[in-house]
C-alpha positions in Angstrom: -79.5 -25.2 83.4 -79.3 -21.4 84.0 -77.2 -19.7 81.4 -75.7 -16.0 80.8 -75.6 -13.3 78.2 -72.2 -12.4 77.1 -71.9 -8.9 77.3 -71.5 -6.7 74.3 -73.1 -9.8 71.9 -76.7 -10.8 71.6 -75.3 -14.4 72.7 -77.2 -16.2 76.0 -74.9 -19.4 76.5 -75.5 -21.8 79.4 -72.8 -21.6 83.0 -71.4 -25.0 81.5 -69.7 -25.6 78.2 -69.8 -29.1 76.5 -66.5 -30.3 75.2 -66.5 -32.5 72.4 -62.8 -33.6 71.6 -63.2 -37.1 71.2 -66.7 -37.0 69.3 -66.7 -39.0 66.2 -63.0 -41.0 67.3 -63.2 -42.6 71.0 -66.6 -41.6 71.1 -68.8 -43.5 68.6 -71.1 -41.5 66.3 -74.2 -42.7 68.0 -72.4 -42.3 71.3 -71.8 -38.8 70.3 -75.3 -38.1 68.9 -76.5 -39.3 72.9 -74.1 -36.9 74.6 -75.6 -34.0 72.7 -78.8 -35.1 73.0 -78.3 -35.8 76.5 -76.8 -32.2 76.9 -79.5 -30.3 75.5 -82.0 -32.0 76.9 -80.7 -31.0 80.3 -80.8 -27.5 79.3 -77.2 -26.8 77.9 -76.7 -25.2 74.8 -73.1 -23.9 74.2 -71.0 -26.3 72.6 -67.2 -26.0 72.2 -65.2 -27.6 69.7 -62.2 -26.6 67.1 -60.9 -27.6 64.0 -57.9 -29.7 65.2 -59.9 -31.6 67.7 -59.7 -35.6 66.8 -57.0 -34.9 64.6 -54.6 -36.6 66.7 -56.5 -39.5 67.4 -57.7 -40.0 63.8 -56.4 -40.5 59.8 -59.8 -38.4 58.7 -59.2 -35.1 59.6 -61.9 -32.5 62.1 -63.7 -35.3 63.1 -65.3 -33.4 66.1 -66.7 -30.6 64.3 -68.1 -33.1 61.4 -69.7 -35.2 64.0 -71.6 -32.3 65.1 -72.4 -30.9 62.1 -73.9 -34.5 61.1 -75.7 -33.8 64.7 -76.9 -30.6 64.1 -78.6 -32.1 61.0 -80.0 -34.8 62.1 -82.0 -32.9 64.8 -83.2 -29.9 62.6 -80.9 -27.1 63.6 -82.0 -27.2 67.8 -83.1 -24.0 68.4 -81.0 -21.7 70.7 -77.8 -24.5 70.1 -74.7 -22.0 69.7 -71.5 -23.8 68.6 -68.2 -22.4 68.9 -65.4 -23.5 67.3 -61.9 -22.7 66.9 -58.9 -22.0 64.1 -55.6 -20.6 63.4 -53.9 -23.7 65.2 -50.2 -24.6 64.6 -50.2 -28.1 62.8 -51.1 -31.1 63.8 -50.0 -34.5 63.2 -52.2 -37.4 62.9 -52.2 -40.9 65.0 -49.2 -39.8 66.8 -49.7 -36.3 68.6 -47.8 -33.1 68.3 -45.3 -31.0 70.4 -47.1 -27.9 71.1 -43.9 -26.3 72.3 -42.4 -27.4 68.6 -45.6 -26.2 66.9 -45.1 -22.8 68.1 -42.4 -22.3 65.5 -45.2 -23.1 62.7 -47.6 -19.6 64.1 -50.8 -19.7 61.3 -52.8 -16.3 61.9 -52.3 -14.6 58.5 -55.6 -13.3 56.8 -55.7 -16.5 54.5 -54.7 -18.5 57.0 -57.7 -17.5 59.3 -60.0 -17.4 56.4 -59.2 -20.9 55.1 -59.4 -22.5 58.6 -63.1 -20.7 58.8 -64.3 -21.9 55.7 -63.4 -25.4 56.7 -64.8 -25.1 59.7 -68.1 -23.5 58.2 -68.1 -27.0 55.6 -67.1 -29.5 58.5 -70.5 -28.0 60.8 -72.7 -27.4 57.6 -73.6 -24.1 58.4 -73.3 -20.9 57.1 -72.4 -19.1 60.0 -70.1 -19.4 63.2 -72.0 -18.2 66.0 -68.7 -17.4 68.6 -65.1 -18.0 66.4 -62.0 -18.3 68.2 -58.7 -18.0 67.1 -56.9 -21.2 69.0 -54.1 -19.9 69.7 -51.7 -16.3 69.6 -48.8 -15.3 67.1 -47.5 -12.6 69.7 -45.2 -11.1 66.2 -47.8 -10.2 64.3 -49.8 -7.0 64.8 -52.6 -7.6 66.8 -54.4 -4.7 64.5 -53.8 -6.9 61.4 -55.4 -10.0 63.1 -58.8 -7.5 64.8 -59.1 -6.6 60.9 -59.2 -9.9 59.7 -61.8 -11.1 62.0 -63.6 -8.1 61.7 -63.9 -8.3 57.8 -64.8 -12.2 58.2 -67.6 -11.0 60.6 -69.2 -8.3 57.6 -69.0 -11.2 55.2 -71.1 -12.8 57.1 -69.5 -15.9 58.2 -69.3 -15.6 61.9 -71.3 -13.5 64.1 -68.8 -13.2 67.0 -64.9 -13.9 67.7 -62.8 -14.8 70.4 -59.6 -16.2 71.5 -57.9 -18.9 73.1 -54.7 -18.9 75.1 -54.1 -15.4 74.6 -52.0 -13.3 77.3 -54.1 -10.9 78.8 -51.7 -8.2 77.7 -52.5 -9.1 74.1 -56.3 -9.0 75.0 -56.0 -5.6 76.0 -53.9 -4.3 73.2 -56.7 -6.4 71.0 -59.4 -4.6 72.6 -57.2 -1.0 72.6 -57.6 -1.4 69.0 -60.4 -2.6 68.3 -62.3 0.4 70.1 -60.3 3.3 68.2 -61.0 1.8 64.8 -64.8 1.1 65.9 -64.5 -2.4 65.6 -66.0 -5.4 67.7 -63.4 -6.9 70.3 -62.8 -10.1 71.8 -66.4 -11.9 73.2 -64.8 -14.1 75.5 -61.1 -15.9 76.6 -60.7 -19.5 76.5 -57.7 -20.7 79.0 -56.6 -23.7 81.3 -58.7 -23.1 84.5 -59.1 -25.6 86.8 -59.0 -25.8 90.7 -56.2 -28.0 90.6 -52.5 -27.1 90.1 -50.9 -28.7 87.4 -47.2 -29.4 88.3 -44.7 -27.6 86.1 -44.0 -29.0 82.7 -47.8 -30.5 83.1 -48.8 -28.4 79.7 -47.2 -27.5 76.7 -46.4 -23.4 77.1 -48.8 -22.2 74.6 -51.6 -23.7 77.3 -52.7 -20.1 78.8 -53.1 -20.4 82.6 -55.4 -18.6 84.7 -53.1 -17.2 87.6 -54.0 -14.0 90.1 -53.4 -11.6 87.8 -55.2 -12.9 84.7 -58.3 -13.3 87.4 -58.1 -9.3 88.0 -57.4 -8.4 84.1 -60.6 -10.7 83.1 -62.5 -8.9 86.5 -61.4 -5.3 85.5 -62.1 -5.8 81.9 -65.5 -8.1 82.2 -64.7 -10.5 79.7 -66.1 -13.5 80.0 -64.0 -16.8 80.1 -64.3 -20.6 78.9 -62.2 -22.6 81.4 -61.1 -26.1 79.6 -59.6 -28.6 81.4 -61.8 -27.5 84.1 -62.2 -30.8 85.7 -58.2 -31.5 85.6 -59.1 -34.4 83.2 -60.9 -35.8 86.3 -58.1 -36.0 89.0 -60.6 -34.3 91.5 -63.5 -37.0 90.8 -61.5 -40.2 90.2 -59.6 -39.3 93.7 -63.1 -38.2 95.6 -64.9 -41.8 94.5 -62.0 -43.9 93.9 -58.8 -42.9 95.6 -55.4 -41.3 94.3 -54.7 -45.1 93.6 -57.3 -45.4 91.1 -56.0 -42.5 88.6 -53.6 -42.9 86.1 -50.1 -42.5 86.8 -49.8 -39.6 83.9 -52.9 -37.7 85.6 -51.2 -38.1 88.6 -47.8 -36.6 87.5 -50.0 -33.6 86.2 -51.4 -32.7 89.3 -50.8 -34.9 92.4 -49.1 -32.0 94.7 -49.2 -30.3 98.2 -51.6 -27.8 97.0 -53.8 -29.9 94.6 -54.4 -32.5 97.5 -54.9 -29.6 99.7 -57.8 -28.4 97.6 -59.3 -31.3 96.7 -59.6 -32.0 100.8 -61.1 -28.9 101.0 -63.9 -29.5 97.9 -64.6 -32.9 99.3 -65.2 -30.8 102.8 -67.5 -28.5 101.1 -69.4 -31.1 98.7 -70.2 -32.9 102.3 -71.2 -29.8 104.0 -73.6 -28.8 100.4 -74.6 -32.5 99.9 -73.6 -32.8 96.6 -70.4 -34.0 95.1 -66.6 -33.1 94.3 -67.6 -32.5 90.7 -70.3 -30.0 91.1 -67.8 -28.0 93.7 -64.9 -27.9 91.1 -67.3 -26.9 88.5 -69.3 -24.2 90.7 -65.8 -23.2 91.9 -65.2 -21.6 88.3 -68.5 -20.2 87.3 -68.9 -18.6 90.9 -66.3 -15.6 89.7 -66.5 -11.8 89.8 -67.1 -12.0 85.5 -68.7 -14.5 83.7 -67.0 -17.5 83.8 -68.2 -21.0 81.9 -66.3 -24.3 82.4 -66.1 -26.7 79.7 -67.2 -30.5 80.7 -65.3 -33.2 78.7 -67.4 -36.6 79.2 -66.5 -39.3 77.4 -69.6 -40.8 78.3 -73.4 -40.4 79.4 -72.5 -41.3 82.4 -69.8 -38.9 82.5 -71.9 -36.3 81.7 -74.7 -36.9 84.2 -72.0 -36.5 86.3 -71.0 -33.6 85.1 -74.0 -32.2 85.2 -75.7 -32.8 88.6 -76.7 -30.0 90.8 -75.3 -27.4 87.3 -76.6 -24.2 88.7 -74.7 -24.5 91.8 -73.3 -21.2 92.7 -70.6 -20.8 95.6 -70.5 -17.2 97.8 -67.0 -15.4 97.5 -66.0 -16.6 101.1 -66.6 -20.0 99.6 -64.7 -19.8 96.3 -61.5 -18.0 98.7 -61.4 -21.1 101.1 -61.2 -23.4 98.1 -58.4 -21.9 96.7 -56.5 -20.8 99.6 -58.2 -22.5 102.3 -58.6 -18.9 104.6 
């Protein structure tokens, strides 16, 4: 699997992401230990988790990032592996889900805040270091220069080598970066948003979920940050409809994306997947890394599989007339 440096880092992370929300829950341990095995062995090293993931699915709390750790381990530290996780998350509930939109009023990015979630993190993976940190999500009231000093002070301790954030208006990236470079401090490494070739129907997401629209794509362009697209397979609609019919989907997935324009493109990837001889899922997958900037979507298997799946024909790359037609189909 080819991968990319990350500009302004010493970082080299592969063009696709593993996910790993449901390690350790509804993936079993050993199941878990095959999909990173299976995804390293293929040539991917950039793993994404956070400290919240499996906490809605589970009593014991971060079970994602303790599964990995307990991975990581096992295999002797695989060279070149880079994990990055995620904190500063409004709370969670366990077995029983949250309301994002209800969270928002709980925002946790003060100093301690940040530097607790860290040092959980940093216990739960069993390292000493986070190679890429992102805060999960934005509190848009508190001075972005106060959050950039955090980090940064986190970073000369020691205890992560780079930061980043996740579902962050590109106007606060900038202002993040504005300051960052007149007080000489790192900025942002990379973006993680909601990416996907599909169109999720309004009300799909909660509105914390950062979308990539026009504008963000010529913001993320202008500025060359790289970004992590998650649900970049849209929680395979594309796939299940491609092999199996709309029929075969669940009626949830459905209401999340089944529209004029997400039928519309996924007529036009199964077009180009014949024309390329490969499938749906490499298209929708080559459709985000084949950008102007850097641009890494994150695979969610659930199983091998899955992530075979996920992974055949990973270094496709699409031309610019290619990527336009998908989207607009001109």
């Amino acid at each position: 699997m080819q991968s990319s440096p990350l500009p302004g880092t010493d970082l080299s992370v592969s063009r696709i992401s593993l996910g790993t929300v449901p390690l350790g829950t509804h993936v079993s341990r050993e199941a878990s230990f095959a999909m990173l095995d299976g995804y390293v062995a293929s040539g991917g090293n950039f793993i994404d988790t956070a400290h919240v993931y499996s906490d809605w699915f589970s009593s014991e709390r971060h079970m994602s990032e303790k599964t990995i750790g307990q991975w990581l381990r096992a295999r002797g530290w695989p060279k070149d592996v880079i994990v990055a996780t995620k904190g500063g998350h409004p709370p969670v509930a366990t077995k029983g889900g949250y309301s994002a939109d209800a969270a928002l009023l709980e925002p946790r990015l003060a100093p301690d805040q940040i530097a607790a979630d860290l040092d959980e993190s940093l216990h739960c993976l069993g390292v000493e270091r986070i190679d890429l940190y992102y805060l999960h999500r934005d509190d848009p009231h508190r001075p972005v220069g106060e959050i950039m000093e955090t980090l940064s002070s986190l970073q000369r301790q020691g205890k992560l080598r780079y930061f980043a954030c996740s579902n962050w208006h590109p106007a606060r990236i900038q202002a993040a970066h504005d300051y960052a470079q007149s007080h000489g401090l790192q900025t942002f490494a990379m973006s993680q948003i909601f990416w996907s070739l599909a169109v999720p129907n309004p009300g799909a997401f909660a509105s914390d979920h950062i979308q990539m629209d026009d504008a963000a794509e010529r913001f993320y362009a202008a500025a060359n940050i790289p970004v992590c697209a998650f649900t970049s397979q849209a929680r395979g609609f594309f796939t299940k409809a491609a092999t199996a019919g709309l029929d075969a989907i669940k009626p949830e997935r459905r209401r999340d994306f089944e529209n004029a324009m997400t039928l519309a493109r996924l007529a036009r990837a199964k077009e180009v997947a014949a024309q390329l001889g490969t499938t749906v899922t490499a298209i929708i997958l080559a459709y985000i890394k084949s950008h102007a900037f850097v641009s890494i979507p994150i695979i969610g298997p659930h199983s091998l599989e899955q992530l075979h799946d996920s992974l055949l024909d990973a270094d496709l790359m699409l031309l610019p007339e290619t990527v336009r037609y998908l989207a607009t189909g001109q």
